[in-house]
VOGU-3710 file (C-alpha; in Angstrom, 3 decimals, decimal comma):
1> xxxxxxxxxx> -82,977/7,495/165,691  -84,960/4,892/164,303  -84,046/1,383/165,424  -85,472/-0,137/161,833  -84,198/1,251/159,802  -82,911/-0,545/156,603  -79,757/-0,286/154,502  -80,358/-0,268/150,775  -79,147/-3,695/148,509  -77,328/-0,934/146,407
11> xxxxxxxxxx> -75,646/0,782/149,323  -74,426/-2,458/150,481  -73,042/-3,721/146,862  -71,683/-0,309/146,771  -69,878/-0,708/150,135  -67,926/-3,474/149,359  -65,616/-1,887/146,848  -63,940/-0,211/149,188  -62,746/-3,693/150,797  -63,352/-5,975/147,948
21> xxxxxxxxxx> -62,752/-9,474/148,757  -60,970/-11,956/145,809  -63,202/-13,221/143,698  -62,326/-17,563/143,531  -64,524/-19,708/143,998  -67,452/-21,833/141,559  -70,347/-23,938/142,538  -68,189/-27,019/143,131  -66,297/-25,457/146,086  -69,274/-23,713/147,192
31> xxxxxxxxxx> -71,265/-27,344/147,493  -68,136/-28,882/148,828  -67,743/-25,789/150,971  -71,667/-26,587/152,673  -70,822/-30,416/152,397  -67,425/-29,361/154,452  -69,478/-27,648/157,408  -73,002/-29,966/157,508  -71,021/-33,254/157,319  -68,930/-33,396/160,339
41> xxxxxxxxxx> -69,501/-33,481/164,114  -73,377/-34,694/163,170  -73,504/-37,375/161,616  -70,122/-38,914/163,865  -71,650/-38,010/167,054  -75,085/-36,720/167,159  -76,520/-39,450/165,362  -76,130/-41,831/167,907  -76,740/-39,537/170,965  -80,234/-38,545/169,543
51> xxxxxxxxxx> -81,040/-42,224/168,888  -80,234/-43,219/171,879  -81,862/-40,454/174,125  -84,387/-38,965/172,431  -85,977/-40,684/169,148  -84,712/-44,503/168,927  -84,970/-45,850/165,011  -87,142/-43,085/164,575  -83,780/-40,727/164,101  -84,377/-41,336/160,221
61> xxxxxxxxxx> -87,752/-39,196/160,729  -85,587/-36,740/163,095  -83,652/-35,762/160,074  -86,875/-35,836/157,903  -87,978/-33,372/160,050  -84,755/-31,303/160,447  -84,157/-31,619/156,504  -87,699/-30,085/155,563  -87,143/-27,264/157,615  -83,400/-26,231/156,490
71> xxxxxxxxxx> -84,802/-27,076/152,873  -87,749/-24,161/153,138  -85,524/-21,400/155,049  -82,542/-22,886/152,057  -84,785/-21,423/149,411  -85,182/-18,252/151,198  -81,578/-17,988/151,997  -80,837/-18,765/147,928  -82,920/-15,783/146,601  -81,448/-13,561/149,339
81> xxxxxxxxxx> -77,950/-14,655/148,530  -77,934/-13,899/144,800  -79,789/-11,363/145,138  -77,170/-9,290/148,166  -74,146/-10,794/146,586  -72,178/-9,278/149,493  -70,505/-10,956/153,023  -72,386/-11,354/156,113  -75,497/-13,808/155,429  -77,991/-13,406/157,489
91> xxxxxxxxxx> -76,948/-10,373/159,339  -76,891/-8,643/155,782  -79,942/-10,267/154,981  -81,806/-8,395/158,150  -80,053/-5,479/157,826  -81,662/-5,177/153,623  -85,528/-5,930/154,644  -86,419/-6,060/158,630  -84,039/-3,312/160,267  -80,904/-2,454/161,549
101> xxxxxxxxxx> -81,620/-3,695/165,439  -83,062/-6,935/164,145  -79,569/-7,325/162,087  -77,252/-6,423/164,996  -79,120/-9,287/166,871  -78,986/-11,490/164,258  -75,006/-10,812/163,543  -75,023/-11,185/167,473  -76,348/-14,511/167,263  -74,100/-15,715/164,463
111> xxxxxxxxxx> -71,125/-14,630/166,516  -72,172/-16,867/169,281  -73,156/-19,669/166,904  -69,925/-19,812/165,043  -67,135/-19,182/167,664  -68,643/-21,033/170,606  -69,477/-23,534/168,163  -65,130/-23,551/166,524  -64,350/-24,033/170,472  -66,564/-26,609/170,822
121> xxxxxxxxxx> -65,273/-28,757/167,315  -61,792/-27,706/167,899  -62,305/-29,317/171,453  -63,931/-32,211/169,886  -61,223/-32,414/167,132  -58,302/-32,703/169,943  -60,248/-35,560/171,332  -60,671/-37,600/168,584  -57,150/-37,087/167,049  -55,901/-37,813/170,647
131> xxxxxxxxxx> -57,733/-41,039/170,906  -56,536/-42,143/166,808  -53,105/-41,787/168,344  -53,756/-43,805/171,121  -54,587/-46,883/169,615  -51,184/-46,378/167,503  -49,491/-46,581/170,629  -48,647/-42,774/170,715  -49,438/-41,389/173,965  -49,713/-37,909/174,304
141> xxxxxxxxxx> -49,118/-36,661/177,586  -52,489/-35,181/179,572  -51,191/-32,052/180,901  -50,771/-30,893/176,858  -53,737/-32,765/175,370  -56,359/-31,195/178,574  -57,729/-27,751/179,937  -57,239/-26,909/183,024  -60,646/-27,737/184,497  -59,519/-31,253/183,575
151> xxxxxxxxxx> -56,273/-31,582/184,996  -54,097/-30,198/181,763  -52,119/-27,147/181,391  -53,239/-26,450/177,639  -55,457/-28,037/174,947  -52,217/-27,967/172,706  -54,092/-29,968/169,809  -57,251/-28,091/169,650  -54,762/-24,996/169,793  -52,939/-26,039/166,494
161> xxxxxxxxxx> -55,534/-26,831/164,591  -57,315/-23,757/164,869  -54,348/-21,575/164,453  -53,312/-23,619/161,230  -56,847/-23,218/159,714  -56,334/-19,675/160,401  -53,326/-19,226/159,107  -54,523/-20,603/156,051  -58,016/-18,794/155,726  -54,958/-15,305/156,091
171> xxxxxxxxxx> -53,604/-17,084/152,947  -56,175/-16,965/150,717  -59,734/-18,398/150,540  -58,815/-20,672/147,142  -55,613/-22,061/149,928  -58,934/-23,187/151,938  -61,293/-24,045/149,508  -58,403/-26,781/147,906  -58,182/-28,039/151,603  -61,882/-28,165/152,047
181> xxxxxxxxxx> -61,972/-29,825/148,693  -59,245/-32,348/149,379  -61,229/-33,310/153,302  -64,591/-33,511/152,191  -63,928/-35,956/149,503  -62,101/-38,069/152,028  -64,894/-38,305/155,023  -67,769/-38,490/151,208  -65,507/-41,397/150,901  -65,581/-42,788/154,721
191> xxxxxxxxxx> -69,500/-42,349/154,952  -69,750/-44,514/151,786  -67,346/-46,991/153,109  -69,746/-47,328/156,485  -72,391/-47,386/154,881  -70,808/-50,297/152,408  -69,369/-52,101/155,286  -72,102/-52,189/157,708  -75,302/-51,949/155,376  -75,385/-56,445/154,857
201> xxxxxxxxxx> -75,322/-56,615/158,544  -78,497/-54,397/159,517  -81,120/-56,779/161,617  -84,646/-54,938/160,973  -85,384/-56,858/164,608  -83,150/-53,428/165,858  -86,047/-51,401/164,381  -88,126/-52,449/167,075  -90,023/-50,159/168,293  -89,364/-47,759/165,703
211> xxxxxxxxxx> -91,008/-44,975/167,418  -89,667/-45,802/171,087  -89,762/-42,462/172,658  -92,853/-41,264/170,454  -93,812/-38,842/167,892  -92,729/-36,424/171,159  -89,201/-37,861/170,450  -88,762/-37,936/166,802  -89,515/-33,874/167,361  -87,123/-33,718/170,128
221> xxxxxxxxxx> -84,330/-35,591/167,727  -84,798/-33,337/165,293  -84,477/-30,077/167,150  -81,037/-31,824/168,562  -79,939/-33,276/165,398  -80,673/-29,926/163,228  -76,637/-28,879/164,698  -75,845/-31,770/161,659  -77,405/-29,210/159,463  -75,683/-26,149/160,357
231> xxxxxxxxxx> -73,343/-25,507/157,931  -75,317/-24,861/154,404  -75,793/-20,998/155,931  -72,199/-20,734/155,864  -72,146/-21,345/151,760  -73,698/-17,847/151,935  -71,200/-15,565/153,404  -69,065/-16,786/151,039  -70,878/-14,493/148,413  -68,910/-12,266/147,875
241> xxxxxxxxxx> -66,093/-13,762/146,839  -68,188/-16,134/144,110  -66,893/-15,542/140,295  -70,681/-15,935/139,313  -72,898/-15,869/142,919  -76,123/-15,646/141,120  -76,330/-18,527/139,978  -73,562/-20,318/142,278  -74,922/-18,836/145,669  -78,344/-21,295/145,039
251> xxxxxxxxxx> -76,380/-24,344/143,779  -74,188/-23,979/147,000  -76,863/-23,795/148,813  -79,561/-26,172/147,922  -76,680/-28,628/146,529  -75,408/-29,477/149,786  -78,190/-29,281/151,710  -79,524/-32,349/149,415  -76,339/-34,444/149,303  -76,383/-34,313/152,980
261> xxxxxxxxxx> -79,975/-34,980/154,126  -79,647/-38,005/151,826  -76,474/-39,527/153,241  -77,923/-38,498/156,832  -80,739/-40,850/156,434  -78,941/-43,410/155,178  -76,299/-43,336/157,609  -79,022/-43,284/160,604  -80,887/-46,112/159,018  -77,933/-48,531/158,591
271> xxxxxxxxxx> -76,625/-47,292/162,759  -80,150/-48,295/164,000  -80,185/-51,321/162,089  -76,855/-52,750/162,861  -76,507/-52,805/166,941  -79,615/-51,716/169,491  -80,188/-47,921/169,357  -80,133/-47,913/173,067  -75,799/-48,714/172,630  -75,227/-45,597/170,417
281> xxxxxxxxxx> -74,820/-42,885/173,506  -70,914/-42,758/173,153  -68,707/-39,762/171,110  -67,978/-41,993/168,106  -71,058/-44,608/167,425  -70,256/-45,104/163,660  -66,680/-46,298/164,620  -68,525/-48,199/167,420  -71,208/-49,635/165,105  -68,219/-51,326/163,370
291> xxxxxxxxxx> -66,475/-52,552/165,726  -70,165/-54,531/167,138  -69,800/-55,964/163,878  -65,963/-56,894/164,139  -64,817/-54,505/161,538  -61,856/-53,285/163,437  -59,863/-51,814/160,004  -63,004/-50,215/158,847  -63,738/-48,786/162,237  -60,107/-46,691/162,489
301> xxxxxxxxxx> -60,824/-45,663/158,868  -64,111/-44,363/159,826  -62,357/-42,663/162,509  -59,957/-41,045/160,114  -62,639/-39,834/158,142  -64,361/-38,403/161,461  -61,202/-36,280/162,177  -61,249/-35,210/158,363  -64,934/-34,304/158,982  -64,325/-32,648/162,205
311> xxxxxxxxxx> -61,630/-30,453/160,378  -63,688/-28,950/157,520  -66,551/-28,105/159,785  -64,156/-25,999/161,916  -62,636/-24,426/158,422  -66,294/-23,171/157,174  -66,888/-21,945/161,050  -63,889/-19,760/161,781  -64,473/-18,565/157,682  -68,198/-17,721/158,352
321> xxxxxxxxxx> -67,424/-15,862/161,415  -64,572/-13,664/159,963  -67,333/-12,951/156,980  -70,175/-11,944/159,401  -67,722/-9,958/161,494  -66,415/-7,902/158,399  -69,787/-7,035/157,021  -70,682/-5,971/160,902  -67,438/-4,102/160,773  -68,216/-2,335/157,112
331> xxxxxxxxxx> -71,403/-1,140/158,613  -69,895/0,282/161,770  -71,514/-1,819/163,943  -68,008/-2,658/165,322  -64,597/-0,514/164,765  -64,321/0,263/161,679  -60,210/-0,351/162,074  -61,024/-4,094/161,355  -61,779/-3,746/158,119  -58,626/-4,125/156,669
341> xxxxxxxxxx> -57,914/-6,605/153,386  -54,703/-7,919/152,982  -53,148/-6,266/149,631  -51,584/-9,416/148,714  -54,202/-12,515/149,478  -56,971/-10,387/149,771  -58,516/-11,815/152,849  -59,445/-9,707/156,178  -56,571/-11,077/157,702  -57,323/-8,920/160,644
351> xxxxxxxxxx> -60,477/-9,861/161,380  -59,257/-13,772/160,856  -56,372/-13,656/163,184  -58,665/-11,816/166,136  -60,885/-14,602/165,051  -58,700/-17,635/165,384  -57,003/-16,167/168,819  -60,268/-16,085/170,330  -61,211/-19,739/169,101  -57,675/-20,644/170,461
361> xxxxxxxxxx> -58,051/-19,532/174,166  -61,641/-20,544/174,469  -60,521/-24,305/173,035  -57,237/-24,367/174,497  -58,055/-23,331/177,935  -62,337/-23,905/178,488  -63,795/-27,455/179,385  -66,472/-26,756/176,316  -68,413/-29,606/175,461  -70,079/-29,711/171,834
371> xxxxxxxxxx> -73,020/-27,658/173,089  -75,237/-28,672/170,587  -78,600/-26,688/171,802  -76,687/-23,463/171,551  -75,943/-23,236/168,134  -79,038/-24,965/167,211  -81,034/-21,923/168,983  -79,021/-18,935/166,978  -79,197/-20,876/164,193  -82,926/-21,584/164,059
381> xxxxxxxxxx> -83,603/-17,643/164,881  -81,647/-16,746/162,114  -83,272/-18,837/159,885  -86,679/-17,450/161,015  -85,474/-13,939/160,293  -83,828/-14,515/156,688  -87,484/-16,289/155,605  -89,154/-13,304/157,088  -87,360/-11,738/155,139  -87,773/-12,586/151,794
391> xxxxxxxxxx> -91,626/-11,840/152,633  -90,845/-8,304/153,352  -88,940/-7,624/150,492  -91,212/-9,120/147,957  -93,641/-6,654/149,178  -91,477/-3,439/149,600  -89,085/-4,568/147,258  -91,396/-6,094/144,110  -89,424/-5,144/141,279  -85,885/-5,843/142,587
401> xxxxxxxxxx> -83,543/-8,053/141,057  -84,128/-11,984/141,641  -81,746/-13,856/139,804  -83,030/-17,120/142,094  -86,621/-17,088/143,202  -87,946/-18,869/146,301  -90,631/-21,113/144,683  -94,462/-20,573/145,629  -92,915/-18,060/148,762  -96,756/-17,633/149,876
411> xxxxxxxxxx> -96,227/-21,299/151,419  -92,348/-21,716/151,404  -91,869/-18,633/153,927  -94,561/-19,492/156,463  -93,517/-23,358/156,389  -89,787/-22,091/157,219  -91,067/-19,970/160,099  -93,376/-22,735/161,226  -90,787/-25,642/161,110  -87,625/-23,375/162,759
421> xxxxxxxxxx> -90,367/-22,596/165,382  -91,471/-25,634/166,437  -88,064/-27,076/166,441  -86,820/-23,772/168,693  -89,786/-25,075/171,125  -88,157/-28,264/171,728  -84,695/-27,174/172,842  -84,000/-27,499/176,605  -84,813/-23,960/178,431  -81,521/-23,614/180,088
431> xxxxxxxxxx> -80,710/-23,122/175,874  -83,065/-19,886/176,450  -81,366/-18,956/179,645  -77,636/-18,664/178,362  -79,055/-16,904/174,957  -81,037/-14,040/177,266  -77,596/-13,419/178,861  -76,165/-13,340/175,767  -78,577/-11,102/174,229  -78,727/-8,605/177,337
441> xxxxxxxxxx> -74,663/-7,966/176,446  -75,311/-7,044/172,651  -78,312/-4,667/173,675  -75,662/-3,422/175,631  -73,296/-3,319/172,834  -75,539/-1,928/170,558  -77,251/1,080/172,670  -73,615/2,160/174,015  -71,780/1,937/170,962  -73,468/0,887/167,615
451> xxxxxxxxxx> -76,439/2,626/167,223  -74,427/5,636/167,236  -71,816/4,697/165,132  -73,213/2,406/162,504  -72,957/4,230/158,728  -76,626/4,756/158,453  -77,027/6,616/161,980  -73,412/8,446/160,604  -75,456/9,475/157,464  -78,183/10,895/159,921
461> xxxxxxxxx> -76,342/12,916/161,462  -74,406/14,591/158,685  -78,041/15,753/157,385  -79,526/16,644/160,052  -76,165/18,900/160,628  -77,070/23,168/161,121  -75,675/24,734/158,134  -73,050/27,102/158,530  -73,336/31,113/158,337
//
């Protein structure tokens, strides 16, 4: 059998009639839908942590850095996207131009990147809505607000949340999307409040040293404050259900990609430049920053907004997984029996509530920090692949449809590779250790079970069946 072997854009159109998802959403909720996922646990609580550790006031060139290289692989995800209008982003993207192993590891990658990553914001979500309703004077008791590991029984917050966001991704993906809409305009709104409140009091004196830790840091920022930026990939496997995705995939994409890297860069400037970037390791240093400055209202508002933020990015995540899982599902990679679209919402309300339970236990009962490094090494790699990508299939592909072009891809495609590289280089190496576990299991996975039962090696077979006498 041959381990690269592609699936035709046609084929993979073709397969999604069977299961068609509800077509509902425009550009708007497709740029709110990447604002929803990149604005979130980043800019609350990386920004600070990478300051403080790794690049001091030089944190505005971290996301410099980190911005340039989502905004090269962006352009190759946007021509793939309109061009395989269909669910699964990057794993269909592999699957179309570099081969059907490459794919599997790439969908394998997503899976750890999105549902570790759900744990990890659901946890983080628990904490901070925990916290808001301590300073109320509400008092949750510990045994129902921890995991085991840290004294609780259950995670009971992080539990609900994730099981209401599923519940409502079952309902329909417009039920989301109005959610998403109604969140991300009210963390837009805390950001600009921040950056209103705290922007007369900024000392430039706090800018020195910019450079603290280096040019060796900035680098090192960026490859731990590129988790801000995951989140625009997710605009992708939302494809498929886009009234108009060739020309609303690229605005998704490249729309929220820019409203973000702007408002990360101003948000890092003003942090540095209010209280000593050495003060900003702490799980909520915008709320902090205000505080320093004796803006108590403004800091619980902020805080609000945090939650808000914290919400939407673990909406998008649970979504994007259920997406990669049913194209992975479509193309037998995993059972088959999971494909299943509800006749009334038209969702994969299987798929979503497997999803969410999983999300559930690992939040509710795990102690699972926001492991940053993680999802910023899947991530990355899949990034890498998709840019390949579009190489390959401007070569074997030339006169394919491209209702979105990547611009001048002879030095867009390389640039991607180059930047997602270099950034992969600087994670820490147990990052590498956990991800060659995790790879070992999906070869596993893949040699026992989906090679042999994916539609393509299916399709083998029935040819190379004897005829009968």
């Amino acid at each position: 059998m041959n381990l690269f072997r592609t699936k035709s854009i046609a084929d993979m159109v073709k397969g999604t009639e069977q299961h068609a998802l509800k077509k509902s959403l425009g550009s708007v909720d497709l740029v709110l839908l990447g604002i929803g996922c990149i604005i979130g646990t980043g800019i609350f609580v990386l920004t600070g942590v990478a300051a403080a550790k790794y690049a001091g006031p030089g944190i505005m060139l971290s996301f410099v850095l980190s911005g340039l290289a989502c905004g090269f692989a962006a352009l190759a995800y946007a021509e793939l996207a309109a061009m395989i209008p269909v669910a699964g982003s990057a794993y269909t993207f592999a699957y179309a131009s570099l081969g059907e192993i490459i794919a599997f590891i790439v969908g394998w990658a997503l899976i750890c990147e999105y549902t570790v990553g759900a744990a990890a914001v659901a946890a983080g979500w628990s904490g901070y809505t925990v916290g808001l309703l301590k300073t109320a004077g509400i008092i949750l008791p510990k045994a129902w607000t921890a995991v085991p590991a840290d004294g609780g029984i259950l995670n009971v917050p992080a539990v609900l949340i994730v099981s209401f966001l599923t519940y409502l991704l079952v309902l329909g993906t417009k039920e989301s999307a109005k959610l998403n809409r109604v969140l991300v305009f009210i963390k837009l709104g805390c950001v600009a409040l921040f950056l209103l409140l705290a922007t007369p009091h900024v000392n430039p004196s706090n800018w020195e040293p910019f450079l603290p830790f280096g040019l060796g840091g900035v680098a090192s920022g960026a490859a731990i404050v590129f988790f801000a930026y995951i989140g625009f990939d997710a605009v992708s496997t939302a494809a498929e259900e886009c009234k108009n995705p060739n020309r609303d995939i690229p605005i998704g994409i490249v729309g929220s990609l820019l409203v973000c890297t702007v408002l990360y860069i101003a948000v890092a400037a003003v942090l540095t430049g209010v209280v000593p970037y050495s003060s900003l390791n702490n799980s909520e240093p915008v709320a902090f920053a205000l505080r320093a400055i004796g803006m108590n209202f403004g800091s619980a508002v902020v805080a609000l907004g945090a939650i808000c933020g914290i919400t939407t990015v673990l909406l998008v995540m649970i979504f994007g997984q259920t997406r990669v899982f049913l194209a992975m599902s479509r193309d037998g990679m995993i059972p088959q029996s999971l494909v299943k679209i509800h006749p009334i919402h038209g969702t994969p309300h299987v798929i979503t509530m497997i999803t969410g339970a999983v999300v559930c236990i690992l939040s509710g009962l795990l102690p699972i920090n926001i492991i940053a490094e993680l999802c910023n090494l899947g991530t990355l790699f899949a990034f890498c692949i998709v840019s390949a990508g579009v190489w390959v299939l401007r070569k074997t592909q030339p006169d394919a449809l491209r209702p979105f072009r990547c611009p001048a891809v002879a030095l867009t495609v390389p640039l991607a590779v180059l930047f997602c590289g270099y950034l992969i280089s600087n994670l820490p190496s147990n990052t590498f250790i956990f991800f060659g576990i995790w790879y070992v299991i999906g070869m596993v996975v893949y040699f026992s079970y989906s090679r042999h039962h994916s539609t393509l090696a299916e399709q083998e077979q029935s040819v190379n069946l004897p005829l009968d006498k």
